[in-house]
N, C-alpha and C positions, 0 to 999 in steps of 0.2 A: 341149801336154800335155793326154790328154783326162781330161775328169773323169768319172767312175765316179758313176753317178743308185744311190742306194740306195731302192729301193722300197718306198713307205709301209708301215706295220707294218697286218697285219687287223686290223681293225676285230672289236672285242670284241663278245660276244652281248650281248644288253642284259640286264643283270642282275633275277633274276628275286628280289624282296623279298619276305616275309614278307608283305606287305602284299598282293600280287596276287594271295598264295593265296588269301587268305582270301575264302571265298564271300561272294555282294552280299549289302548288308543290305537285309530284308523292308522293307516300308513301315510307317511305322509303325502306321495300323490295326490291321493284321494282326499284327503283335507287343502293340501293345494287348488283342487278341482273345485271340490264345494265353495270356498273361497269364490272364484272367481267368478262362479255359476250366480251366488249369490249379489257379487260386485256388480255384475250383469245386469242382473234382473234391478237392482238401484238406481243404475244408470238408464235402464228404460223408464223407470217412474219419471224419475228427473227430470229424462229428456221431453217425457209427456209431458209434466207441467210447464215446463219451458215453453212447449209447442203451445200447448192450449191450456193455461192454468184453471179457465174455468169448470173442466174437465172432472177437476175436483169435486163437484158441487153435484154433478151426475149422481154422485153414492148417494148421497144424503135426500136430494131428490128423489130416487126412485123406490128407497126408503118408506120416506113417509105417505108415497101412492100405494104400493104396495104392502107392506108388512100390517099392515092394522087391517085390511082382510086375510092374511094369514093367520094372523092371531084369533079373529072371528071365526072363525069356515076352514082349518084348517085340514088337509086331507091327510095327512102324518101330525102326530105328536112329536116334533123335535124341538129343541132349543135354538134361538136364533141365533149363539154363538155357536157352532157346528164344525165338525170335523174339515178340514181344509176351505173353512174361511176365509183367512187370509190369504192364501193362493189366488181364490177368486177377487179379491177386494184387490189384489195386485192387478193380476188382468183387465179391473174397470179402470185402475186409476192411469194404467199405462195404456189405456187405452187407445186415445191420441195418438201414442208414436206407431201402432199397432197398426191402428188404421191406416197410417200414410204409407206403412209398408207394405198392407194390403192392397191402398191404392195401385199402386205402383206394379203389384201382383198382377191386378185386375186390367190394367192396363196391357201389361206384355202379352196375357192369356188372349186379350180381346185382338188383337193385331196378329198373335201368330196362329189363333184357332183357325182367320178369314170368316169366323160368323159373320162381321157383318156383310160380306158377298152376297149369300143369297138375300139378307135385306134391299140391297138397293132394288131389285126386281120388283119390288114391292112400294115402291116410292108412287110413284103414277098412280094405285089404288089411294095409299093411305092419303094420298092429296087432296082423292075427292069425297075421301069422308066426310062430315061437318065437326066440329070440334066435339061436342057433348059423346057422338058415335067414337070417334079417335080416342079420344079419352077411357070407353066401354071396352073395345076391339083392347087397345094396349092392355090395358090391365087383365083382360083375361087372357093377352095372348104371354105376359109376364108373367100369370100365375100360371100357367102353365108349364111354359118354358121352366121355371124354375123347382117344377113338381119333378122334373127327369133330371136337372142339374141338380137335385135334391137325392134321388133317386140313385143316382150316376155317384155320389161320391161314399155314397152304401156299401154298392155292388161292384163297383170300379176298385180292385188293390190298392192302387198307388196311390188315388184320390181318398180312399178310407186312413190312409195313412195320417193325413193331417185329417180329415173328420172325424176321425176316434178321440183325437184330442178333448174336443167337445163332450162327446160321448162319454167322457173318463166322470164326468161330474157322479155320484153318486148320492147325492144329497137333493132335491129337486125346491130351490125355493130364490127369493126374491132376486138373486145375486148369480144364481147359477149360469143363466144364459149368457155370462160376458165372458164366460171360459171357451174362447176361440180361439185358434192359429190365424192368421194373419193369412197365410196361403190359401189357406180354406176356402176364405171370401171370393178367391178369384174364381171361381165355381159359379158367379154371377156376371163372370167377365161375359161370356160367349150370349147370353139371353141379350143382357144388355148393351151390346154391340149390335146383334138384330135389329131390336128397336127400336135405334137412333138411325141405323143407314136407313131403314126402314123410312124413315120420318115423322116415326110419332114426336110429341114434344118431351125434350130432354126435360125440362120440368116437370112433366108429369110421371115421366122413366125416372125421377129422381125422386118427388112422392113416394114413388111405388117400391122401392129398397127402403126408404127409410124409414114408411110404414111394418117393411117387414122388420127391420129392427126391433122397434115396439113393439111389435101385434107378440114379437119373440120373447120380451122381456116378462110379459105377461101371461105367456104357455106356461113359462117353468115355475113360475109363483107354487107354493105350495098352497094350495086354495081347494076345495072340495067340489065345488061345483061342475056338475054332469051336464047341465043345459040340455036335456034328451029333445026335447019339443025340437030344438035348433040344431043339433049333432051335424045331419047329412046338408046345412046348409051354408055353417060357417066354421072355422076350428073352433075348437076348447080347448080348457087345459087338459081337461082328460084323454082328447085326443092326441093332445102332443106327449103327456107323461106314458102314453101305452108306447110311443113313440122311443121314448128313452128306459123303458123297463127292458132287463134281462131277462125276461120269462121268454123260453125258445118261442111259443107260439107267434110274440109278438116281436121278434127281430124283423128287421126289413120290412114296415109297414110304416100307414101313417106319416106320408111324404109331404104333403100338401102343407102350402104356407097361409090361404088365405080359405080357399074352396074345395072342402074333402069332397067335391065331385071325380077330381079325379084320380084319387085311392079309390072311387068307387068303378070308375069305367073300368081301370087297370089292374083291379082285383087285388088293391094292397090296403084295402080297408079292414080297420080290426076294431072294433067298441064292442068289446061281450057283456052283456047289463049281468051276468052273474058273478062278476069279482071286481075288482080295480087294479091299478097296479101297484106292487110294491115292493120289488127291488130295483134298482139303478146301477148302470155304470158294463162294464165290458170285461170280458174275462181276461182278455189282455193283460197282461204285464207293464204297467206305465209309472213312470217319475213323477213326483209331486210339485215338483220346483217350476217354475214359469221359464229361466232358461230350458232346463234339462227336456219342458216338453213344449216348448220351441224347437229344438233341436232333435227330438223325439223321429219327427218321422221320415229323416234324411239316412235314418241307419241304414247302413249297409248298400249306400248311393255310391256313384264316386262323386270324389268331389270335386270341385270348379276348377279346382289347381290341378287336380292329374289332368283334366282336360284340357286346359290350357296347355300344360307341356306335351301331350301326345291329341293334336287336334283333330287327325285323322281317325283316331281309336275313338277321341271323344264324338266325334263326328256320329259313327256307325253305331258307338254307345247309347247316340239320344235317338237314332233312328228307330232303335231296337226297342225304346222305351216306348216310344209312341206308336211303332207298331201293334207292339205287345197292347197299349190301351185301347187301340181302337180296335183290337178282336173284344177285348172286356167291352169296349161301351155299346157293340154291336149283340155282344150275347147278354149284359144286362136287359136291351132293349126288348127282346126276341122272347124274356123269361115270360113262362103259361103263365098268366094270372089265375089266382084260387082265389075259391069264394071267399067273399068278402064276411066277415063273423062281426056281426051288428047286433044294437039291443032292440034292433025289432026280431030279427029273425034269429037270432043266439037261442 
């Protein structure tokens, strides 16, 4: 009688648990870290609305100015809920403590640059302006000045360091222009220290920043409008968005805050009527986190404490640095300008 072999049954997939999905866990350092970066970033909100609670009210304000001509005219198709939104809505709401630490930036920059020096040589003139001229004179001599401290934080290392920050934005719409460093701002220190020794009135030196605040909120809007007729007389968005594209042609262009006359003298003007722009953001390597890109652009500094303990070294260390930037802001200044690529002449 033969017996009949029954062939062992397959052999099962090995079962895939809940458990093996789950990604590895960080070390703990580095989750210690996040932690704290996180903790951080809480306590600047915090302290913002402590400082200025109405601050609050900023998001939602600028909001409803904006976003309902995004939705009309917009120049991308994205979603208003968008990839590091929240980052950014962090940066507005903390924005308060942000500010005061830039103050405070803007301040030291302003005293230890001596900008306002050669202001005061200029007192006697601005004296005998008449108001309506003072008022004409400073704002273009503001928009100026701030076309090269503009300029200057491009082309200058050290200074790119904290204006990459801003730069990191890749998304271009209602909310983006509040993604600043706090240092950054001091880049306003040196103009506006001129024009107060100077003696134009600090109220109207104070218009004239705060303007540029908004005239900024309003660049990065996602909005479609080219305004060609007005292009070479006043910014647009368009002019500011070629400003934040990654396309090589259009890096380091596009400085001007109020009057692209002077991208145009200095040969850093770029409006091509044959395309628009449409990528964003910087090839760089940057953190998403509001600490981490706070802290972002002091890598590889020393820092305050080695200084303090070897004063001498720290001494010669910050000589070294400002040396080193005054050959950068001297060969920024000195760069050929190239033709300017305009949609009249493109």
């Amino acid at each position: 009688m033969t017996t009949m072999m029954t062939p062992p049954p397959p052999s099962s997939p090995p079962s895939t648990t809940p458990a093996s999905l789950e990604p590895p866990k960080l070390p703990r350092p580095i989750r210690r870290k996040r932690r704290l970066m996180q903790l951080g970033a809480l306590a600047l909100v915090i302290g913002s609305l402590i400082l200025d609670v109405g601050g609050i009210f900023l998001i939602p304000l600028v909001f409803v100015l904006v976003v309902p001509f995004e939705r009309m005219f917009p120049r991308h198709d994205q979603p208003i809920r968008r990839a590091h939104l929240g980052l950014d809505m962090t940066y507005a709401i903390a924005g308060p403590l942000l500010t005061l630490l830039g103050g405070i930036a803007i301040a030291a920059v302003a005293i230890l640059t001596f900008a306002w020096l050669p202001g005061l040589a200029f007192r006697p003139l601005v004296a005998a302006m008449p108001p309506l001229v003072q008022i004409i004179v400073g704002f273009l001599l503001f928009d100026f000045l701030i076309y090269w401290a503009h300029r200057f934080s491009h082309e200058v290392p050290f200074l790119w360091r904290f204006h990459s920050v801003h730069h990191s934005v890749e998304t271009m719409d209602w909310i983006s222009g509040f993604r600043n460093h706090p240092i950054d701002g001091a880049i306003l220190a040196p103009p506006i220290a001129f024009l107060l020794a100077a003696g134009f009135s600090p109220e109207a030196t104070g218009v004239f920043a705060v303007l540029q605040v908004i005239t900024g909120l309003f660049l990065h809007a996602n909005v479609r409008w080219r305004l060609r007729p007005l292009q070479r007389i006043i910014i647009t968005p368009e002019f500011h968005h070629w400003h934040h594209t990654n396309e090589e042609q259009a890096i380091n262009t596009n400085y001007s805050v109020f009057l692209p006359a002077w991208d145009i003298i200095f040969g850093t003007w770029f409006m091509p009527k044959d395309r628009r722009p449409q990528v964003y953001g910087i090839d760089e390597p940057i953190p998403t986190g509001l600490l981490p890109q706070l802290f972002f652009p002091f890598r590889g500094l020393r820092s305050p404490l080695w200084m303090m303990r070897h004063p001498i070294k720290g001494f010669r260390y910050t000589l070294g640095l400002m040396r080193r930037g005054t050959k950068q802001l001297w060969r920024s200044a000195r760069r050929p300008a190239r033709k300017a690529v305009s949609a009249v002449d493109a």
